[in-house]
N, C-alpha and C positions, 0 to 999 in steps of 0.2 A: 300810114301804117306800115308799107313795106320795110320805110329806112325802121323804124319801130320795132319792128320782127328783125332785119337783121341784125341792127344792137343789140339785141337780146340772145343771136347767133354769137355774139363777139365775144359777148359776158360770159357765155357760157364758155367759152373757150379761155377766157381770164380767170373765171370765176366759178366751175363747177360743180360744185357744193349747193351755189342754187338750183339748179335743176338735177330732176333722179333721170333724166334720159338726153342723150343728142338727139336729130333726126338730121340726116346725110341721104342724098339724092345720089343715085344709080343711071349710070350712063344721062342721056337729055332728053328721055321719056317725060318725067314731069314739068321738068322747065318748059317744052313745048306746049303741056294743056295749062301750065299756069300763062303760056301770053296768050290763050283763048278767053279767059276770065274778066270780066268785066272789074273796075275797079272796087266795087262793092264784095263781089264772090271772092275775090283775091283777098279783101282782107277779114271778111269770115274763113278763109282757109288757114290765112296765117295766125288768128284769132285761136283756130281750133289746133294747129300745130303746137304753139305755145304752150296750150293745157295738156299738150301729154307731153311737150318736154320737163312740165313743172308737176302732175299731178303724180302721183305712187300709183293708184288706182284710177283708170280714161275710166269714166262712164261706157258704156256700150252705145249710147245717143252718140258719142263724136270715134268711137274705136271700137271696132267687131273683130272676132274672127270667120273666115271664112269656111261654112262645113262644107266638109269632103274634100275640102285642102289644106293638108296638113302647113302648119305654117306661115299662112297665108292670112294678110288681116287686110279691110277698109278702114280708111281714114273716113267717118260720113261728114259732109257741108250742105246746109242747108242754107241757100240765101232767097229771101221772097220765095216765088212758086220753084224754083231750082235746086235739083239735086246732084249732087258732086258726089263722087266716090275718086280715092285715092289708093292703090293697094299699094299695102307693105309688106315687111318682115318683120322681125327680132333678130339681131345678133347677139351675140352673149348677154343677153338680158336689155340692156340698156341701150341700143343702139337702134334707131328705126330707120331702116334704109327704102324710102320712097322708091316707088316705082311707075308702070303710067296710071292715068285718070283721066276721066270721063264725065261728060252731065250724063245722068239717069235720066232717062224720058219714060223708062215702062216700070213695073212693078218687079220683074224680073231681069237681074244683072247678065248682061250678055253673056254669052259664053266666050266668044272670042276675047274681049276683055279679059275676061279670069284666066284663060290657056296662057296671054300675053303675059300677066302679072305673074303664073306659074312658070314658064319658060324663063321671063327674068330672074326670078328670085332662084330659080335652079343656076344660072349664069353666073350670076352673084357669087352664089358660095362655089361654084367652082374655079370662077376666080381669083379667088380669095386664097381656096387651097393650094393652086398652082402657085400662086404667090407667096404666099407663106413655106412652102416646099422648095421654093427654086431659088 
C-alpha cells in the first residue's frame, strides 16, 4: 500500500487535475510517528490521506478542526481498537501540511500534543514568510 500511496504522490505531481489538494510533511515530526505504525495503521493512514487528497469535502470521521485553535485541524485513523491522530494545517486552500501524531489512548487529546502541532504550524508559516521575503 505504501509504494501505492506514493504513486499516487507521483500522479499527482504529473497529473493534478486528479486531486483538489497535495499533502506535504513539515520538518520529520510525522515521518517519525509514521515508522511507529504498524503495517496495517500505516496503510489506514495512507488510505485516509488519499481521500482528502481526492475528496472536495473530508467527512469530519477522517478530518476535524480543532476548537480553540485557530487553524489547526486532525487527520483521524482508526485501525481495530487504535486511534491515531495527525495535526495539520491549510495553506492557501489546497495544501495540507502534516505535522506530529500520536495513538490516542484517552478520550481527551493531550495537551502537549496540541501546543506541539500549534508551535509547528506557527513555525511553518513563519518560515515560509521569511522565505518568501528574503
Amino acid at each position: 500500500m505504501l509504494t501505492n500511496w506514493l504513486t499516487l504522490c507521483v500522479r499527482f505531481v504529473l497529473y493534478e487535475k486528479e486531486f483538489v489538494r497535495q499533502v506535504v510533511v513539515f520538518e520529520d515530526h510525522f515521518k517519525r510517528f509514521r515508522k511507529t505504525l504498524d503495517r496495517e495503521a500505516l496503510k489506514k493512514l495512507y488510505q485516509v490521506l488519499t481521500l482528502i487528497m481526492m475528496m472536495e469535502v473530508v467527512p469530519v470521521k477522517y478530518l476535524k478542526a480543532i476548537e480553540g485553535r485557530k487553524g489547526l485541524f486532525e487527520i483521524r485513523v482508526e485501525q481495530g481498537n487504535n486511534i491515531y491522530r495527525v495535526f495539520c494545517c491549510f495553506d492557501e486552500g489546497r495544501l495540507v501540511i502534516l505535522f506530529n501524531g500520536f495513538q490516542k489512548k484517552t478520550q481527551k487529546t493531550p495537551v502537549e500534543q496540541l501546543d506541539k502541532a500549534e508551535a509547528l504550524m506557527k513555525k511553518y508559516f513563519e518560515q515560509k514568510k521569511e522565505h518568501n521575503n528574503g
